[in-house]
Biotite code that builds the C-alpha atoms (Angstrom):
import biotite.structure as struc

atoms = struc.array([
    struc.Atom([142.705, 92.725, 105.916], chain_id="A", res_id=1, res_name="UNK", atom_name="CA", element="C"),
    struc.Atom([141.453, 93.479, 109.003], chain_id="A", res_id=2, res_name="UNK", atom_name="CA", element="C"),
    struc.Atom([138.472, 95.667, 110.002], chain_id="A", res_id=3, res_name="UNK", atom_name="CA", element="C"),
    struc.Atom([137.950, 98.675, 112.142], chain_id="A", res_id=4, res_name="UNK", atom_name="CA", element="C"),
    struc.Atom([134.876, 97.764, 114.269], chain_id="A", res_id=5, res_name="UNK", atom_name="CA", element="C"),
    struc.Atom([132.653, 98.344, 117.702], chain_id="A", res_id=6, res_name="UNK", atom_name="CA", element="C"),
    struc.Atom([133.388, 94.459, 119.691], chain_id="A", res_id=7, res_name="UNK", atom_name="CA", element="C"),
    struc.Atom([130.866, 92.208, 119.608], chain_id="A", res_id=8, res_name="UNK", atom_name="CA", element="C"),
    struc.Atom([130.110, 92.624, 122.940], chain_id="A", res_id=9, res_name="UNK", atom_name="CA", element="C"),
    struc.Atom([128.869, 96.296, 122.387], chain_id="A", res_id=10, res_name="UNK", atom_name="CA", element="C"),
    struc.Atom([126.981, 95.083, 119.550], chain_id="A", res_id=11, res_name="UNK", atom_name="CA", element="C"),
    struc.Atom([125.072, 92.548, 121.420], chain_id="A", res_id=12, res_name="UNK", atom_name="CA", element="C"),
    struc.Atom([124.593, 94.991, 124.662], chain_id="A", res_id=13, res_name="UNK", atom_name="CA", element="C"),
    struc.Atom([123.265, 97.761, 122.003], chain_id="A", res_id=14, res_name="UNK", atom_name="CA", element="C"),
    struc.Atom([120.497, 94.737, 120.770], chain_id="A", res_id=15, res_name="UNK", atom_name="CA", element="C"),
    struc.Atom([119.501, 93.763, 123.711], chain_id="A", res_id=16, res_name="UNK", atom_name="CA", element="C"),
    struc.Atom([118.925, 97.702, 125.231], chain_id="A", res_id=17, res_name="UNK", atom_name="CA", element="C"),
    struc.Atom([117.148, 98.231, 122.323], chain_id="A", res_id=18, res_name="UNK", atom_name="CA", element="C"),
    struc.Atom([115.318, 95.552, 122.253], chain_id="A", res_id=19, res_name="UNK", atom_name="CA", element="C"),
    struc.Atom([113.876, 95.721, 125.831], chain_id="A", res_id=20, res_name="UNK", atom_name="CA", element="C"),
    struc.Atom([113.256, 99.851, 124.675], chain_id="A", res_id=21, res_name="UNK", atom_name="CA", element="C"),
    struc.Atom([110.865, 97.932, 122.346], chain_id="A", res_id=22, res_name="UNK", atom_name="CA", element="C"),
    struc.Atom([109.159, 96.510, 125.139], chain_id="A", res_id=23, res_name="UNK", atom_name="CA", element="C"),
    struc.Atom([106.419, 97.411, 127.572], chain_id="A", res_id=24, res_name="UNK", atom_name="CA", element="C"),
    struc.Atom([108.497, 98.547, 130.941], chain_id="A", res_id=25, res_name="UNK", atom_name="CA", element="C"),
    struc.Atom([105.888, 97.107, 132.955], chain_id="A", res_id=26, res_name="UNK", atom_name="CA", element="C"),
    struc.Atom([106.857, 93.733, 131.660], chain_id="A", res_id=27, res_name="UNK", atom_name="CA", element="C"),
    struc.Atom([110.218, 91.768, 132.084], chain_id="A", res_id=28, res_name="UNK", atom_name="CA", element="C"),
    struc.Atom([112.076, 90.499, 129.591], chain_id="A", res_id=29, res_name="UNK", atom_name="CA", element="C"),
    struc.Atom([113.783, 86.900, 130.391], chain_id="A", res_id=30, res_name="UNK", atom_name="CA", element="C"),
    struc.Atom([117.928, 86.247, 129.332], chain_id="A", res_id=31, res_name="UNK", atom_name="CA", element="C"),
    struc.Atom([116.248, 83.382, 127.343], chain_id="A", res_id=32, res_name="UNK", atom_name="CA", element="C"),
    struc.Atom([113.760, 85.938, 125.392], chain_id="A", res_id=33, res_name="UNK", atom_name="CA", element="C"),
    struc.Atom([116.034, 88.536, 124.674], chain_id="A", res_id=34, res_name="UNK", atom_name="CA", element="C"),
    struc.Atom([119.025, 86.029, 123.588], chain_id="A", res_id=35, res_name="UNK", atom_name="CA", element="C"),
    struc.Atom([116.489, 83.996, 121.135], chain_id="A", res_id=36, res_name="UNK", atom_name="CA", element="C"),
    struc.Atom([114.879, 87.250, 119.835], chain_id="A", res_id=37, res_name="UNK", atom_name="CA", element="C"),
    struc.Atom([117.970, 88.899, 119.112], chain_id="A", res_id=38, res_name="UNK", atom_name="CA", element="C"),
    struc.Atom([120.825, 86.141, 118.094], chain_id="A", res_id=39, res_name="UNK", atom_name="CA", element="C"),
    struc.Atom([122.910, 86.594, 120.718], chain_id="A", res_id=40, res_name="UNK", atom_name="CA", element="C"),
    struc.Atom([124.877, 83.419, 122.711], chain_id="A", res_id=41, res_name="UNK", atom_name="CA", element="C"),
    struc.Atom([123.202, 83.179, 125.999], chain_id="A", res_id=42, res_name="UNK", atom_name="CA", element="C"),
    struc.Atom([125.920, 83.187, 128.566], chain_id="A", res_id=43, res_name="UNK", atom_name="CA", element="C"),
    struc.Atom([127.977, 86.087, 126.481], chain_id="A", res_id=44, res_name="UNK", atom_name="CA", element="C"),
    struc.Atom([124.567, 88.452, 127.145], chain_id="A", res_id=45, res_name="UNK", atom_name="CA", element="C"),
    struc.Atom([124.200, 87.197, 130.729], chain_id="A", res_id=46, res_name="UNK", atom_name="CA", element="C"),
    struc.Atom([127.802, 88.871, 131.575], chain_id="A", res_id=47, res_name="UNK", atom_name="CA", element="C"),
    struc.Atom([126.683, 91.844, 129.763], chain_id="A", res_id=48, res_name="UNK", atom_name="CA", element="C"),
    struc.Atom([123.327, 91.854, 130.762], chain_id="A", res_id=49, res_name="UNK", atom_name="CA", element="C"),
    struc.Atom([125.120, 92.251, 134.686], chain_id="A", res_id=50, res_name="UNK", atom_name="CA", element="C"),
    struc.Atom([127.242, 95.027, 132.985], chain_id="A", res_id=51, res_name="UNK", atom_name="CA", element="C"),
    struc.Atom([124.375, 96.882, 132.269], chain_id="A", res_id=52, res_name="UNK", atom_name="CA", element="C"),
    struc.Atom([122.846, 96.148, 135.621], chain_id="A", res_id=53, res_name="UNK", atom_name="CA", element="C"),
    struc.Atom([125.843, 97.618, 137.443], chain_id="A", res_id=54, res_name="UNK", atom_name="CA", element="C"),
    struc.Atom([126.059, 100.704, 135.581], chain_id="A", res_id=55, res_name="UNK", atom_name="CA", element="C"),
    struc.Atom([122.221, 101.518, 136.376], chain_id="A", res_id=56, res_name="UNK", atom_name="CA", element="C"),
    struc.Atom([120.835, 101.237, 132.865], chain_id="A", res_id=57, res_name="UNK", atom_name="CA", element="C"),
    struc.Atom([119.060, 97.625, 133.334], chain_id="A", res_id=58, res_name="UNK", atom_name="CA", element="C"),
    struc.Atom([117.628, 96.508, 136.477], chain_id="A", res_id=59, res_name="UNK", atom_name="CA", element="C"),
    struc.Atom([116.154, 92.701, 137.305], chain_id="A", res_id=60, res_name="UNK", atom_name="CA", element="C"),
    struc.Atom([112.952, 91.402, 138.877], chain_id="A", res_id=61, res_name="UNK", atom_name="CA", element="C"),
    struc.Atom([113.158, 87.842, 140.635], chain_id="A", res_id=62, res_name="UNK", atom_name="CA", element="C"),
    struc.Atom([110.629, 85.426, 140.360], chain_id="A", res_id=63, res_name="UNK", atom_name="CA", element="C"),
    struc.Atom([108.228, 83.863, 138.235], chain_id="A", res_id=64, res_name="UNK", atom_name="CA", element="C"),
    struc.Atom([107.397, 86.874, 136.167], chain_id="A", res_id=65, res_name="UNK", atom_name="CA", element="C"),
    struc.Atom([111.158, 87.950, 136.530], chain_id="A", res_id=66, res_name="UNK", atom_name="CA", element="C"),
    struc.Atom([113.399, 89.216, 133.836], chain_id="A", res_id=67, res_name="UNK", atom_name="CA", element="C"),
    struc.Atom([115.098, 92.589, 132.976], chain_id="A", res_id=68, res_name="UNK", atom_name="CA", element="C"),
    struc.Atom([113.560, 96.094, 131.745], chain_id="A", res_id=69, res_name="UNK", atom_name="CA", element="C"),
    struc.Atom([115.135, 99.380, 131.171], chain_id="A", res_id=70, res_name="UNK", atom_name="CA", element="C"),
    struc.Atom([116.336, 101.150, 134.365], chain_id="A", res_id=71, res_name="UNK", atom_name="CA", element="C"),
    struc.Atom([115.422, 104.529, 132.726], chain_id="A", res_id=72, res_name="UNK", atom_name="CA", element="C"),
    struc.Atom([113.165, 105.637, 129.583], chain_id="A", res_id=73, res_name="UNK", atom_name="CA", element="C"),
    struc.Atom([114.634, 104.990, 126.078], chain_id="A", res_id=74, res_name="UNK", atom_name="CA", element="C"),
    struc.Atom([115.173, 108.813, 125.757], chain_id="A", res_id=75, res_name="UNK", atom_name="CA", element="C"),
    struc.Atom([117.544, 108.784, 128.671], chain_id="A", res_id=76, res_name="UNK", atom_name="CA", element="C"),
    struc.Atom([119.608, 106.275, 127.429], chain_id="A", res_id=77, res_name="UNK", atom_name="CA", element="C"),
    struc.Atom([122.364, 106.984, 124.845], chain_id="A", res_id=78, res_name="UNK", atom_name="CA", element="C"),
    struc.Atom([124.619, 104.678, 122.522], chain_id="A", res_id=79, res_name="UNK", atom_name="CA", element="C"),
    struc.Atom([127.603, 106.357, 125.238], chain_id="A", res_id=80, res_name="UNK", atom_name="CA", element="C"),
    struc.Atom([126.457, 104.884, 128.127], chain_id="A", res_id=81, res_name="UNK", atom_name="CA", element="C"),
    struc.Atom([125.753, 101.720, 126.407], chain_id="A", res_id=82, res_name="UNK", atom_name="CA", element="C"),
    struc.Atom([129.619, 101.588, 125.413], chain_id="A", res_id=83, res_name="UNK", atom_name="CA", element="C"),
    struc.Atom([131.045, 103.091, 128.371], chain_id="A", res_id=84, res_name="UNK", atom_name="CA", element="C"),
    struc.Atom([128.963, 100.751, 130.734], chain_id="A", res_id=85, res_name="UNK", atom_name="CA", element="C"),
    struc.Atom([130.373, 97.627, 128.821], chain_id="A", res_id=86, res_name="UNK", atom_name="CA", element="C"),
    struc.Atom([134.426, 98.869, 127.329], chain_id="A", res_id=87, res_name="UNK", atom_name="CA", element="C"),
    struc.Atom([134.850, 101.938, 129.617], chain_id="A", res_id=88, res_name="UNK", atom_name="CA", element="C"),
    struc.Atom([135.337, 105.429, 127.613], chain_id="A", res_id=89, res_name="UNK", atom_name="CA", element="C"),
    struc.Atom([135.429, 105.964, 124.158], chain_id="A", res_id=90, res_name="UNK", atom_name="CA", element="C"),
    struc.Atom([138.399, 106.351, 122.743], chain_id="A", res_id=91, res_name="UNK", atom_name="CA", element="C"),
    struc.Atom([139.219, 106.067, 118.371], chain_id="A", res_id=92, res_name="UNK", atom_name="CA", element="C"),
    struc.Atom([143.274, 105.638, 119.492], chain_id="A", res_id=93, res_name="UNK", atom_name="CA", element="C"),
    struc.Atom([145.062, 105.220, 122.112], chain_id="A", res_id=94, res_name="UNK", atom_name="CA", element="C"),
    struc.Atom([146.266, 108.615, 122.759], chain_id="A", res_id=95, res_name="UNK", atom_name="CA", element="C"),
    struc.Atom([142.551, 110.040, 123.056], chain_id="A", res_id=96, res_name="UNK", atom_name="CA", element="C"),
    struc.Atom([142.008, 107.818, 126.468], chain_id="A", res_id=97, res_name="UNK", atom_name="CA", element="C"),
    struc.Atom([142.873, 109.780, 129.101], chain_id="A", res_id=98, res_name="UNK", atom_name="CA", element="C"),
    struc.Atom([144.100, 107.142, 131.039], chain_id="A", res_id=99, res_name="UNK", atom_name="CA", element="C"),
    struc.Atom([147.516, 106.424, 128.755], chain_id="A", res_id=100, res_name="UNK", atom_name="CA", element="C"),
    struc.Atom([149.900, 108.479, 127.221], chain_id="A", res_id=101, res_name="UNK", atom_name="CA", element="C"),
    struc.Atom([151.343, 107.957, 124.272], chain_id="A", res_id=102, res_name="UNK", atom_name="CA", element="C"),
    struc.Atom([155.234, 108.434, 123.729], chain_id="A", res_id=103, res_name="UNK", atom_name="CA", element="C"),
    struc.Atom([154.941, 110.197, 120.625], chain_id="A", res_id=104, res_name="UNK", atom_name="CA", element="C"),
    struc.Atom([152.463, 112.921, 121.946], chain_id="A", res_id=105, res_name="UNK", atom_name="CA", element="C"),
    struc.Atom([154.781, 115.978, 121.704], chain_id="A", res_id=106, res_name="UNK", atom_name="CA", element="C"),
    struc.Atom([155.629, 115.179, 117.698], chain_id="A", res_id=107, res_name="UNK", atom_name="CA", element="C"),
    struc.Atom([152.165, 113.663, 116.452], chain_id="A", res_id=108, res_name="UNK", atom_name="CA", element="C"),
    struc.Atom([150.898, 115.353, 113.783], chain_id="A", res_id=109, res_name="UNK", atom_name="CA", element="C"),
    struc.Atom([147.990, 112.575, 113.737], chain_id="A", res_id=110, res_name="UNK", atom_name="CA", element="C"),
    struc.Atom([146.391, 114.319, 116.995], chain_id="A", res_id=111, res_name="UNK", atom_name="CA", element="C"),
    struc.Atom([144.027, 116.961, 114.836], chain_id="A", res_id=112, res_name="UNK", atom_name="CA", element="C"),
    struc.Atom([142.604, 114.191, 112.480], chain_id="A", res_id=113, res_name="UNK", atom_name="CA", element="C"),
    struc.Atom([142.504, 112.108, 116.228], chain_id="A", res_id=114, res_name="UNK", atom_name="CA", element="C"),
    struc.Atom([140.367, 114.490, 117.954], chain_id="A", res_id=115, res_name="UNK", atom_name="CA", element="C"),
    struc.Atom([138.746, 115.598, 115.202], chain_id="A", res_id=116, res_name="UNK", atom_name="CA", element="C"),
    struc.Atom([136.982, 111.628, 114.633], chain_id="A", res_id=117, res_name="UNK", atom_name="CA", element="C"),
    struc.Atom([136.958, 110.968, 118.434], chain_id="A", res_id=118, res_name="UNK", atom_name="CA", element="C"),
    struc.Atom([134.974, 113.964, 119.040], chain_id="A", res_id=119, res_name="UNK", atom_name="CA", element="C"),
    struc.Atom([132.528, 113.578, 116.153], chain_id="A", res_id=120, res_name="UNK", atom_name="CA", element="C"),
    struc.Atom([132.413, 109.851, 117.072], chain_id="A", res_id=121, res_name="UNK", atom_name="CA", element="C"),
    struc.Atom([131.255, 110.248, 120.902], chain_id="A", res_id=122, res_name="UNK", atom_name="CA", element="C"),
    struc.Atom([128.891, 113.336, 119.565], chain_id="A", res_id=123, res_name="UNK", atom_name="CA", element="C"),
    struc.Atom([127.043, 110.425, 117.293], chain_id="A", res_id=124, res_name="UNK", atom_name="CA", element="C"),
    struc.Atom([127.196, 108.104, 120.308], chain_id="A", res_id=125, res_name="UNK", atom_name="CA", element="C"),
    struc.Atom([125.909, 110.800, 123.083], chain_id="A", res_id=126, res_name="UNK", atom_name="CA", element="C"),
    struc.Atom([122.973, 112.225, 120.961], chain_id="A", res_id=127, res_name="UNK", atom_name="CA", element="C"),
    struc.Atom([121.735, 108.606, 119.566], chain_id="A", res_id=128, res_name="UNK", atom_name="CA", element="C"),
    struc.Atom([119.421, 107.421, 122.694], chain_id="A", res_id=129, res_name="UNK", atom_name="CA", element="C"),
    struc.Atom([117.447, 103.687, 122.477], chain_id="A", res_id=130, res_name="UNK", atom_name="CA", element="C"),
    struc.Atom([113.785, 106.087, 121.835], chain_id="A", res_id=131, res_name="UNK", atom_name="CA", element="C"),
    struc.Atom([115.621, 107.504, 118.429], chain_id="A", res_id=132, res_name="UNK", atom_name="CA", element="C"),
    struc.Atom([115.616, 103.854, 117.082], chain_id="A", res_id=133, res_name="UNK", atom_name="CA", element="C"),
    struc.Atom([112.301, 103.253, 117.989], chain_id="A", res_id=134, res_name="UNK", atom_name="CA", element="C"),
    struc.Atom([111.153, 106.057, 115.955], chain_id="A", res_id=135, res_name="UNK", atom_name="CA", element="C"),
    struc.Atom([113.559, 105.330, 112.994], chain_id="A", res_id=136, res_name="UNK", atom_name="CA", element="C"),
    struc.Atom([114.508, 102.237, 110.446], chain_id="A", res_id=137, res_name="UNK", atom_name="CA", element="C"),
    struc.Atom([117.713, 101.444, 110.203], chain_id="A", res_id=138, res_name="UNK", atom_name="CA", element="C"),
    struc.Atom([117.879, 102.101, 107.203], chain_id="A", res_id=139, res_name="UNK", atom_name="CA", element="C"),
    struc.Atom([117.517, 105.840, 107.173], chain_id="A", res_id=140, res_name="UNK", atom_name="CA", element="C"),
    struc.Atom([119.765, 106.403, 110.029], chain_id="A", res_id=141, res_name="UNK", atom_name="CA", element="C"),
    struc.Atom([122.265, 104.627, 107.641], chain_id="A", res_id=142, res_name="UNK", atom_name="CA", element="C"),
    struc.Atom([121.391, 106.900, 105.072], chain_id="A", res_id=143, res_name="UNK", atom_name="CA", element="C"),
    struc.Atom([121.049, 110.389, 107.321], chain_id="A", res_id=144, res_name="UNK", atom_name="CA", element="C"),
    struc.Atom([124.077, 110.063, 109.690], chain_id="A", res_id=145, res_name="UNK", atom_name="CA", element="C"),
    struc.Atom([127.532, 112.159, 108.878], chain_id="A", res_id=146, res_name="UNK", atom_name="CA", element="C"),
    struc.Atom([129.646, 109.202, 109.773], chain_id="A", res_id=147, res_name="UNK", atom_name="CA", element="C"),
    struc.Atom([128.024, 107.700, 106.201], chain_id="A", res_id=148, res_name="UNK", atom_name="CA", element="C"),
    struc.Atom([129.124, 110.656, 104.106], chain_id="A", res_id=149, res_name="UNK", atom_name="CA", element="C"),
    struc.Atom([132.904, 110.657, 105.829], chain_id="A", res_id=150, res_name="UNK", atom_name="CA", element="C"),
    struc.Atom([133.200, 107.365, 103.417], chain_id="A", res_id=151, res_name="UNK", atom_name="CA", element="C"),
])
């Protein structure tokens, strides 16, 4: 059975923002670093990594003490721009991008329970920035967030 779940390419862009939010900003970060320190496949987070860079959340340094740091503070940079930078907009089902339709719009009686999860989904997203995750274990967002107790 298959399983509802964020790409793996989200996943690895969320570790490696996070992980550079861990680090001093006056310090680069190289691909090499970040890919060892967080398990992630060195030429997958080098096309992210320049995802990232494009959408103004990572910037580079060349030269010997070159690498990548944040762009902005860990506090200005939420789980949504994360996504967004690497997939484009958030969007549970097809009929909540904005972009498509979807033929059955006008007879859909899925479109409440729709909205309902896509807008609780992107709130979770927009208000969890790279500085909450510094302050907090894993382990107790787990336990805290209201995605856990939907269940």
């Amino acid at each position: 059975m298959g399983v509802m779940q964020i790409p793996r390419r989200v996943d690895y862009g969320l570790r490696a923002a996070i992980y550079l939010s861990t680090q001093d900003p006056e310090r680069s970060c190289s691909l090499t670093e970040i890919a060892r320190q967080q398990g992630i496949p060195r030429k997958f987070l080098e096309k992210i990594i320049q995802n990232l860079i494009h959408s103004g959340l990572v910037k580079s340094k060349r030269g010997p003490d070159g690498g990548y740091t944040l762009a902005r503070s860990p506090g200005e940079i939420s789980f949504q721009h994360i996504i967004e930078a690497l997939e484009g907009p958030i969007a549970v089902n097809v009929c909540m991008d904005q972009h498509l339709s979807c033929d059955h719009f006008p007879r859909c009686t899925m479109l409440g329970v729709w909205s309902d999860i896509q807008r609780k989904v992107v709130d979770v997203f927009s208000h969890t920035t790279l500085a909450d995750l510094q302050r907090t274990p894993c382990q107790l967002l787990v336990a805290s967030s209201s995605l856990s107790s939907a269940a």
